[in-house]
N, C-alpha and C positions, 0 to 999 in steps of 0.2 A: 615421374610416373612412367616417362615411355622409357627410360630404362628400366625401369624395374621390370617390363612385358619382354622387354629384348633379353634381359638376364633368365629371367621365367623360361622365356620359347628356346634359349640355348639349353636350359639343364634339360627340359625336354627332348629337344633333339638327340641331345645324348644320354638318353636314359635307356633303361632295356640292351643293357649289355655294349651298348655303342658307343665308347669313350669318345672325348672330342680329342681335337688334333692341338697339337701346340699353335697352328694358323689360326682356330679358333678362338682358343686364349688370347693370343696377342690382337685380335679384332678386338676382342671384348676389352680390354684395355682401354685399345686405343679408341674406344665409344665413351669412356669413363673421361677421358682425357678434354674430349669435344665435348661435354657436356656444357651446358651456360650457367651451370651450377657447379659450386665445390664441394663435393663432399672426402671430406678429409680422410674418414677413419675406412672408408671403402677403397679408395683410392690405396690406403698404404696398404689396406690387406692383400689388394691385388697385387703391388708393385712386390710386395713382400714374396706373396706367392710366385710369382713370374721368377724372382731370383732363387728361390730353392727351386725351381724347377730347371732355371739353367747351369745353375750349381751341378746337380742332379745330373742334366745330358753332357757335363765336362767330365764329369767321371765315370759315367759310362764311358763316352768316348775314350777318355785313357784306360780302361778298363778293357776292352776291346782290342786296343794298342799292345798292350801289355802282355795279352791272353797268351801269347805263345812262350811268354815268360812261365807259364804254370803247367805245363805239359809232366812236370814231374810231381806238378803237388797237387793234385786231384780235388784232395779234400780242401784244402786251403782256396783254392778255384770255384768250387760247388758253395763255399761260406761266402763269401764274397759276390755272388749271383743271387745267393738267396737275398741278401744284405739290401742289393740293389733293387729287387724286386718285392722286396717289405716296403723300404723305403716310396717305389711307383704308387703302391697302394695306398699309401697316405695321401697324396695325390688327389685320389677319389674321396670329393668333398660331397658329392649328389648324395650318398647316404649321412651325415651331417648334418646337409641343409633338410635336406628333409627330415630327419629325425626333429633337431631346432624348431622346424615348421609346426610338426605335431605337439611336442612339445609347449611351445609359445600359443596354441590353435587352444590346446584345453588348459593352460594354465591361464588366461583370459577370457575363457568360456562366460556367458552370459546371457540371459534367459534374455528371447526376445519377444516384443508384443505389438501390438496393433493397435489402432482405436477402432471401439465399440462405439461410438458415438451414433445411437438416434435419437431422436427428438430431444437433444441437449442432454443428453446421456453419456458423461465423457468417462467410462468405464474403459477398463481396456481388456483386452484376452491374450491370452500368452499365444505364440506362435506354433505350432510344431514342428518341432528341433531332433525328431527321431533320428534322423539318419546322422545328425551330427555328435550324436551321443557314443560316448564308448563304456564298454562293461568294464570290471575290474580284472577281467583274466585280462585284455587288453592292455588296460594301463599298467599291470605287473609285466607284460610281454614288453612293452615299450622301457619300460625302466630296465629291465634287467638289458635292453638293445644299447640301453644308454652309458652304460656302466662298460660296454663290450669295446664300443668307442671313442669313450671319453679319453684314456689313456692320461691322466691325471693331470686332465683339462680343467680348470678351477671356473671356467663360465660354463661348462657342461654337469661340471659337479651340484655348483648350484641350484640347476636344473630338473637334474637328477631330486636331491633333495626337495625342492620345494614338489616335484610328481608325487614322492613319498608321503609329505604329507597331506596332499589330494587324496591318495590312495587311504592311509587311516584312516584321515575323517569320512572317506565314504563306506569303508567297512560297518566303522559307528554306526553311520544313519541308517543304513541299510537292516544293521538289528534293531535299530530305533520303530526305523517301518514296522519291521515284521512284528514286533511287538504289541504295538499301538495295534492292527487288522487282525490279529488273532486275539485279542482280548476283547472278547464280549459286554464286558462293562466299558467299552469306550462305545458302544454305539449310540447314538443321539447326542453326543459330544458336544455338538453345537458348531457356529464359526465363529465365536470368538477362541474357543481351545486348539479347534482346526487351523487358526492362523497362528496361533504360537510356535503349531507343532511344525509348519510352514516354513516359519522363517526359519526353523531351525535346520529340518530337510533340502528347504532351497540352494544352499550354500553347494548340495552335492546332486544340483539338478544334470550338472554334465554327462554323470555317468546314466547306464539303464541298466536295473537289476530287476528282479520278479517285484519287490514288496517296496521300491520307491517307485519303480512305475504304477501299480494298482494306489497308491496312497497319491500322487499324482493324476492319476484320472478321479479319484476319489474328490479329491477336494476340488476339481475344477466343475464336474458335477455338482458338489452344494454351493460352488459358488456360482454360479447360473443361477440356479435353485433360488437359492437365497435370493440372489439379486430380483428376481421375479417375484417372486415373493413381495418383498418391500414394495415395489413399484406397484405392485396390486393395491398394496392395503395404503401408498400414500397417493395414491390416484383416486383409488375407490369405483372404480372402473373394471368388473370384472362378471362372469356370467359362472353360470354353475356350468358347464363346461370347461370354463376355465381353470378352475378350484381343483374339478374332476383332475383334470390331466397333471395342475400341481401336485396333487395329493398322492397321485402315481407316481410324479420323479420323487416326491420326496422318501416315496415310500422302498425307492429303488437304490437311496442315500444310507451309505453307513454312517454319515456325518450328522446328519439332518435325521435320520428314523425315529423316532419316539421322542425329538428335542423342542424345545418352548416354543420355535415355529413351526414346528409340527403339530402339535395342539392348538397351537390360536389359529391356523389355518383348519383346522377339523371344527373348530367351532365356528368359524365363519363359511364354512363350505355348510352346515347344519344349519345357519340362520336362512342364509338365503334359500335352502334347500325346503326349509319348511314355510318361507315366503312362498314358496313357488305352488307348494302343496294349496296354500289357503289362497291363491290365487289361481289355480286349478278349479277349487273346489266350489271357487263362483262361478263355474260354467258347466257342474253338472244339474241334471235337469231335477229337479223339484217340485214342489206344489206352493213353493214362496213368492209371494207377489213380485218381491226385488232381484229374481232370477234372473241374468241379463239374458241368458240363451233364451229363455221363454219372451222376452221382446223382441229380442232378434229374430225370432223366428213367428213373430207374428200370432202374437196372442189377441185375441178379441175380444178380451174388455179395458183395449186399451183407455175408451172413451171414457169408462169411468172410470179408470185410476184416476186420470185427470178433473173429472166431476166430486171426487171422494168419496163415490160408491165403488167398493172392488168387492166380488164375489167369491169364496176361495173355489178353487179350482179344483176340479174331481179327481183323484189319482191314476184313474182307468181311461181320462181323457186324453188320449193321443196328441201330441202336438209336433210330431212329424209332418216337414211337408207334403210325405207324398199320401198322405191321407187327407188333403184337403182338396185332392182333384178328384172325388169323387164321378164330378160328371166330367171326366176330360173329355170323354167321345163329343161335347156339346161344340167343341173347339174344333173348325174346320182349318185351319192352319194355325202354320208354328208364329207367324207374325200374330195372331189372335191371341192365343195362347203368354206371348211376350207380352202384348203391351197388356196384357191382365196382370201379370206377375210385377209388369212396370207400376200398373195403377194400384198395386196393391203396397210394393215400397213407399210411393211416394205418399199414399194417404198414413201410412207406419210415420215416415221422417218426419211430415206435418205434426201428428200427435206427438211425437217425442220431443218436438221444439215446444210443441204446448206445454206438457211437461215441464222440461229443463225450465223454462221462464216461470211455471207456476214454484216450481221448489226453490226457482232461485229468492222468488217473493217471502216468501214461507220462513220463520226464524228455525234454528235449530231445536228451539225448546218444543214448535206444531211438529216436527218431525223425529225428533230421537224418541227413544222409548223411556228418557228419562223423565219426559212430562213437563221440561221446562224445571227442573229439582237442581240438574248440574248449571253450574257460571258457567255465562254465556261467552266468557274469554276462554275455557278450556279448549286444548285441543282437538279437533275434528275432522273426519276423512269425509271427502266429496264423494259419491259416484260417478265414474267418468260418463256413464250413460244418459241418466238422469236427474245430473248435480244434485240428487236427495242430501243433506246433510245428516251426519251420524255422530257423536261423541266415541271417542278412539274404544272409550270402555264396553260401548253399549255395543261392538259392531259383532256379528257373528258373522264370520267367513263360511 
C-alpha cells in the first residue's frame, strides 16, 4: 500500500506538463526493489521500461554523435529526429495510467449504500454517487481517447470493448427510462413493477442522463414512501397527521399515484378521519344528558343523574362559565374567588366518582337503550367519563 501512495505522489508530481527526470525513474525502481514483498509482474514492467528507456538515450546519444554525419541530407536528419521524439512520447505513461484508471473506475462502478437501521429496521438507502457518475458524451469522449492510445494494444483493446458495451446498454436504458415517465398509463405502477423496471435500469446506474436520473429519484421516492407506509399499517401506530403527510408524498409519486397503496391508505386516512369526526362530535355542546362538555363544565343536576332523576335541560340555558359569576363583584379577592372555583371542582370530582361506581354497579341491559333485549356478552363501549356502558350498536356519537 505504501507503494502504491509513493507511485500515486510521483505521477502527480509530474503531472501538468512536468515530465520526471530519468533520477526519478530509477528511485522508483529501486523502491520496487526494497519492497518486503514480491511483486513480480510490476517489477518486470518497470525493469522492461527502464531498458527501452536506456535503449532509447544510447541512440540518441550516437545520434547526436553522428549529427555532423548529415549535414548534407537534411531530410533524412529531420526523419530521424522526428523518429526519436515519437519514440520519447511513448514514454508518457501518465496519460495511460490515467485513462486505465477511468476506465477500470467505471467499468467496476457500483451502487453504494448505508444502513437505515432504526428500531430494528435493517433497510438500507443507496448513497449519492452524483459526482461519481458520467454521462454518455463523456464515456464516447473517453473511448474514442482510448482507441487514440491504444495503438493496437490488446489489454487496452479489451478495455476499450468492454466501455463500448457499457455505453449500448446505457443508450437502451436511457430510452427504457424515457419511455416508462412519458407514458401516462405507467402511473400508479406500483413497487412491485417499479422494481423490475429497477433491476433492469440499475445495471446502467453509473452514468447520469435527464430520464435515468428523474426515474432514479423516482423510485427512491416510492421507495421511502412505501417503506412508510408498511411500517404504519404493520405497527398500527399512526395519527391523521400522519396519513395527511403520507397521502401528500404519495400523491407527489409517479410510482405510487393512483396505485393499491394508494387506495388502502385513502381508506384508512377516511376511517380514522371519521373516527376523529365522531369523536369530536362528543364534545359539541347539546341538550343530552351524556354530553361530556356539559359535565365538564359543571352542570347542576349532577346530583340527580346520580339519584335517577335527570331533568332535560332547556336549550336557551347557558352553560358557559362565565355566566355563572353573575355576582362576581360579591368576591373581594382572587384567593376568594379561587378556592370557590376550587369548591366547586371538587364537590363536580366527588359526584362523578359517585357516578362511575353507581354505572359501574348497574348491568348493561339498566343502562343501554336496548332494555336488556341484546346478550349480555355482545360487544360494548365504556365512557371514559362516566363508565355508563353502551352496546356498540345502540351508541350515537
Amino acid at each position: 500500500m505504501s507503494f502504491f501512495f509513493l507511485f500515486r505522489n510521483s505521477l502527480r508530481k509530474h503531472a501538468n506538463e512536468h515530465p520526471a527526470d530519468i533520477k526519478d525513474i530509477e528511485k522508483l525502481e529501486q523502491s520496487i526493489e526494497e519492497l518486503p514483498c514480491t511483486i513480480l509482474n510490476l517489477e518486470f514492467n518497470v525493469k522492461n521500461y527502464m531498458k527501452r528507456i536506456g535503449d532509447w538515450r544510447k541512440r540518441c546519444s550516437q545520434f547526436l554523435m553522428d549529427a555532423v554525419d548529415y549535414t548534407d541530407k537534411y531530410d533524412q536528419y529531420i526523419d530521424l529526429v522526428k523518429k526519436l521524439i515519437e519514440e520519447a512520447d511513448d514514454f508518457n505513461m501518465l496519460d495511460k495510467c490515467h485513462w486505465l484508471q477511468c476506465a477500470h473506475k467505471i467499468l467496476a462502478w457500483v451502487p453504494k449504500y448505508k444502513s437505515a437501521s432504526k428500531s430494528g429496521n435493517q433497510n438500507t438507502v443507496e448513497l449519492d454517487q452524483t459526482k461519481e457518475r458520467w454521462k454518455l458524451k463523456e464515456l464516447i469522449e473517453l473511448i474514442e481517447k482510448g482507441r487514440s492510445i491504444a495503438e493496437n494494444d490488446v489489454k487496452f483493446q479489451k478495455e476499450i470493448d468492454a466501455l463500448n458495451v457499457m455505453l449500448n446498454i446505457g443508450h437502451q436504458n436511457e430510452c427504457v427510462a424515457q419511455t416508462f415517465l412519458r407514458d401516462e398509463k405507467n402511473e400508479g405502477i406500483g413497487m412491485e413493477e417499479a422494481e423490475k423496471l429497477q433491476a433492469t435500469l440499475e445495471v446502467s446506474y453509473w452514468m447520469t442522463e435527464e430520464y435515468t436520473d428523474k426515474f432514479r429519484s423516482e423510485y427512491k421516492l416510492a421507495r421511502n414512501v412505501y417503506d412508510t407506509a408498511q411500517r404504519l399499517k404493520e405497527n398500527e401506530n399512526y395519527t391523521l397527521k400522519s396519513l395527511n403527510d403520507l397521502l401528500f408524498k404519495i400523491g407527489k409519486s409517479f410510482i405510487l399515484k393512483n396505485s393499491i397503496i394508494h387506495s388502502d391508505m385513502e381508506r384508512l386516512h377516511d376511517c380514522v378521519q371519521n373516527f376523529c369526526r365522531q369523536i369530536c362530535q362528543m364534545f359539541v355542546p347539546s341538550a343530552s344528558y351524556y354530553n361530556i362538555v356539559e359535565i365538564l363544565n359543571g352542570r347542576d343536576d349532577l346530583t340527580e343523574l346520580i339519584e335517577g332523576v335527570a331533568t332535560p335541560l332547556i336549550l336557551v340555558d347557558s352553560l358557559l362559565f362565565c355566566d355563572n359569576w353573575t355576582y362576581i363583584e360579591n368576591f373581594e379577592s382572587v384567593e376568594q374567588l379561587t378556592h370557590h372555583v376550587d369548591s366547586l371542582y371538587e364537590q363536580q370530582r366527588r359526584l362523578i366518582i359517585t357516578l362511575r361506581k353507581l354505572n359501574e354497579v348497574h348491568s348493561i341491559g339498566e343502562m343501554c337503550l336496548c332494555s336488556g333485549a341484546m346478550d349480555m356478552d355482545n360487544s360494548f363501549i365504556r365512557c371514559l367519563l362516566c363508565h355508563a356502558k353502551f352496546h356498540c350498536t345502540f351508541v350515537k356519537f
